[in-house]
C-alpha positions in Angstrom: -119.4 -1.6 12.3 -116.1 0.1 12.5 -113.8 -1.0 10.0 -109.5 -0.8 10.8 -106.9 -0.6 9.0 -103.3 -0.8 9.8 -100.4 0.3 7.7 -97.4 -2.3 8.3 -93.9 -0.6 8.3 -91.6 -1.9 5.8 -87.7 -1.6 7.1 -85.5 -0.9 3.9 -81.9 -2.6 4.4 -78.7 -0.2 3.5 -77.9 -0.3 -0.3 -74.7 -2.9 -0.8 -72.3 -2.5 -3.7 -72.3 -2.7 -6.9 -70.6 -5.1 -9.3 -68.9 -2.5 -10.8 -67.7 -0.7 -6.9 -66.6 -4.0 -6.1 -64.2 -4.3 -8.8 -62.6 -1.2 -8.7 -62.0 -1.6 -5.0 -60.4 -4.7 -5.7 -58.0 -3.5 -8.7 -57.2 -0.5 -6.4 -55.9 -2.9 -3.5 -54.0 -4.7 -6.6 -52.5 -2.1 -7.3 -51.1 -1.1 -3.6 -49.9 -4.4 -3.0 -48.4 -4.2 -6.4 -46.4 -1.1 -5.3 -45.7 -2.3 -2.2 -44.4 -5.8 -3.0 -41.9 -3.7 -5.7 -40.7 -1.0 -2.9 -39.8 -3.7 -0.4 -37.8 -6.1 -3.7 -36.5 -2.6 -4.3 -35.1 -2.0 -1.1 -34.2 -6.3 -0.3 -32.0 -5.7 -3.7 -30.4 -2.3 -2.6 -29.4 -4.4 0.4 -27.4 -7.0 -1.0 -25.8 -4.8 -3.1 -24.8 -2.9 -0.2 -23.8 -6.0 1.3 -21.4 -6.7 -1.8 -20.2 -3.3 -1.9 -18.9 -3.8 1.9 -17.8 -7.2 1.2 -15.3 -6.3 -1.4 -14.2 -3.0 0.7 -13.2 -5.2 3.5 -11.6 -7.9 0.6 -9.9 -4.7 -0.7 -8.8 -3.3 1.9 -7.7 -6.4 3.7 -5.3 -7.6 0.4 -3.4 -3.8 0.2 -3.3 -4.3 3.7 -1.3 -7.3 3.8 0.9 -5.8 0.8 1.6 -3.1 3.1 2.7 -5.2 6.0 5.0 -7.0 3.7 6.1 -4.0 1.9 7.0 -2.3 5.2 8.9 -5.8 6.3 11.2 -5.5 3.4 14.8 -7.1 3.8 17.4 -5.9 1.9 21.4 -6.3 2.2 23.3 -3.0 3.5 25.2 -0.9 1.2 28.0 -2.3 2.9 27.7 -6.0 2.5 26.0 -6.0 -1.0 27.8 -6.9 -4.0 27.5 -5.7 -7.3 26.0 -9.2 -9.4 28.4 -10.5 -11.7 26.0 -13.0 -13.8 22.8 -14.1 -13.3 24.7 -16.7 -10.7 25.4 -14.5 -8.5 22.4 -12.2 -8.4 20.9 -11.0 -4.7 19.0 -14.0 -2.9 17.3 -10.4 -1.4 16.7 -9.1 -5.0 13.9 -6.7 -5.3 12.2 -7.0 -8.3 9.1 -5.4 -9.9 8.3 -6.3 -13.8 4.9 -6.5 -16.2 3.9 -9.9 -17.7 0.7 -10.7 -19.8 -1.7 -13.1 -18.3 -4.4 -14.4 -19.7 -4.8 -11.5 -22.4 -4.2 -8.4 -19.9 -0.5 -7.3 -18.9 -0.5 -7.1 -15.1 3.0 -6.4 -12.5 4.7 -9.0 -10.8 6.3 -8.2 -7.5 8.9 -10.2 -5.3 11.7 -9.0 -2.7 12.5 -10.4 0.9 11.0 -9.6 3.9 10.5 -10.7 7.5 6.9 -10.5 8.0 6.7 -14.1 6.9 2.9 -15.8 7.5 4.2 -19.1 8.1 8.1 -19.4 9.4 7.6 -17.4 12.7 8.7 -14.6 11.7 12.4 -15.4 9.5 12.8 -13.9 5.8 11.4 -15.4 2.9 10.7 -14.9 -0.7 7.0 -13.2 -1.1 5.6 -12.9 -4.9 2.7 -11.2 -5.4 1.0 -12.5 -9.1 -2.1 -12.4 -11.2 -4.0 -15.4 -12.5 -6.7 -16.1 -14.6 -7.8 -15.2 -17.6 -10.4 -12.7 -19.4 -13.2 -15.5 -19.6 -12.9 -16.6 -16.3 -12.0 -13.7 -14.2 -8.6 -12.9 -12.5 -7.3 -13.4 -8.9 -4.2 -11.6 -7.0 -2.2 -14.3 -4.9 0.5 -13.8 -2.8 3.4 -16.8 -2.7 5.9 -17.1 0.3 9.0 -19.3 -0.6 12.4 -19.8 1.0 13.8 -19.1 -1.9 12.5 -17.9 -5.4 12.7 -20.7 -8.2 14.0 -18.8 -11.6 11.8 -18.0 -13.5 9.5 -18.1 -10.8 6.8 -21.1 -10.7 3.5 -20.6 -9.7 1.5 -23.0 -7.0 -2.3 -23.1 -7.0 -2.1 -23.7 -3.4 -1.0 -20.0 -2.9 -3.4 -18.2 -1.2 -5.8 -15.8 -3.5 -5.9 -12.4 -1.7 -8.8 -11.2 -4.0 -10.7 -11.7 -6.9 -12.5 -9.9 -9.9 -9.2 -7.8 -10.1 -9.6 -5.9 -13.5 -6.3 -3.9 -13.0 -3.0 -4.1 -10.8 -0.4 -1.5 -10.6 2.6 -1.3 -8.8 4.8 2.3 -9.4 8.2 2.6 -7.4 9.1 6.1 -6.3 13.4 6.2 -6.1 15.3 8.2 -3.7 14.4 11.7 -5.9 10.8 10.8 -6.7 10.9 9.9 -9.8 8.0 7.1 -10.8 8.9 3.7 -12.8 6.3 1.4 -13.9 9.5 -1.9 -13.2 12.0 -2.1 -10.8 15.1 -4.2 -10.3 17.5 -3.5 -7.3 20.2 -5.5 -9.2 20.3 -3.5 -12.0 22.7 -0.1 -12.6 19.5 1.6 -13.7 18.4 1.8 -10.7 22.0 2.5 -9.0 21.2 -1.0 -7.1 18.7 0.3 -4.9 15.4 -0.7 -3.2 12.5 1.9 -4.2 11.5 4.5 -1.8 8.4 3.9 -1.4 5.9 2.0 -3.9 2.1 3.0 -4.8 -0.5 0.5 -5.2 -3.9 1.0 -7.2 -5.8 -1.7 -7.4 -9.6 -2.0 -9.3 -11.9 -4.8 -8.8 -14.5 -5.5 -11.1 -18.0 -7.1 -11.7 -20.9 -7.0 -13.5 -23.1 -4.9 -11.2 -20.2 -2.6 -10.0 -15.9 -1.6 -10.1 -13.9 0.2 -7.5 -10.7 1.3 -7.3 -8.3 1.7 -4.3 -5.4 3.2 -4.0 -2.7 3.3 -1.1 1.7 4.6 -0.8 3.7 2.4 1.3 7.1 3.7 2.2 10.0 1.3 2.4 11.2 1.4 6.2 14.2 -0.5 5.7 15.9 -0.7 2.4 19.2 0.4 0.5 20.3 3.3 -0.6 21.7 4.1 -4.3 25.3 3.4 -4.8 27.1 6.8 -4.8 
């Protein structure tokens, strides 16, 4: 009697992982999602402040634009027809006048002359001011006023239009007929031999917490009159 035997095959399944592979592997894909989640924040917060930078370029640019405009309208009386002012009565409705002020704990210009690029009479002459507001605590805004005529001392509306805001400094220098540089000007005043300035340059920095510019721009007075001889 023959006796058999057969051997059975036993299949071994692949080795899995261990506890201790799993949990690397998992704090390794932590860790890439962790960088990756911070590069993409990183690069959403670059954005907006790119986005701010260009918002108060174009804000910037837009406001010494529009001084420019004005600037370049200017409207003064000729040589011929102005008269010396005898008395604060009979000062120039066309006065061109350029003085420093405090506001709200910082000294900032205050500019106001004639001219014909008017925003809402079609195109006739009026009074434009250009003026700071605010105050230290709560920031401070450049507006520009258009009247028919300027009240003395001049009055402030808060319906006129703000040009800009954040403004941390404003400066407004007048160049005269030889150059020279004045921080004021006053075209009814002998000082200034009852002349409009020759040109005037602007330099304006805006300010906030995550960044400050500064811009800068000359405007040359077109149109204006020249010092009495």
């Amino acid at each position: 009697m023959r006796l058999s035997t057969q051997q059975s095959e036993c299949r071994q399944s692949p080795p899995g992982f261990t506890l201790l592979e799993i949990l690397v592997a998992v704090l390794l894909f932590s860790i890439v999602v962790v960088t990756v989640f911070a590069s993409f924040q990183a690069m959403y917060g670059k954005s907006d402040v790119v986005d701010g930078s260009l918002q108060k370029d174009q804000t910037a640019l837009a406001c010494m634009n529009r001084i420019a405009v004005d600037l370049q309208g200017l409207y003064a009386q000729p040589a011929a027809v102005f008269q010396v002012p005898d008395g604060d009565d009979s000062s120039d409705p066309h006065r061109v006048e350029g003085e420093l002020s405090s506001q709200g704990g910082k000294r900032f210009p205050r500019l106001a002359f004639s001219s014909t690029q008017s925003l809402f009479s079609g195109g006739g002459v009026t009074r434009v001011v250009y003026y700071v507001t605010g105050s230290i605590t709560e920031g401070f805004a450049l507006r520009r006023a258009e009247r028919w005529y300027e009240e003395v001392p001049f009055v402030s509306d808060p319906w006129d239009p703000v040009l800009c805001d954040s403004v941390d400094e404003l400066q407004f220098e007048y160049l005269d007929a030889e150059g020279a540089v004045h921080d004021r000007w006053d075209s009814d005043d002998g000082d200034f031999d009852y002349a409009t300035p020759a040109a005037v340059q602007i330099r304006l920095k805006l300010k906030t917490p995550s960044q400050e510019r500064t811009y800068r721009t000359t405007v040359s007075v077109p149109v204006g009159r020249s010092p009495r001889s």
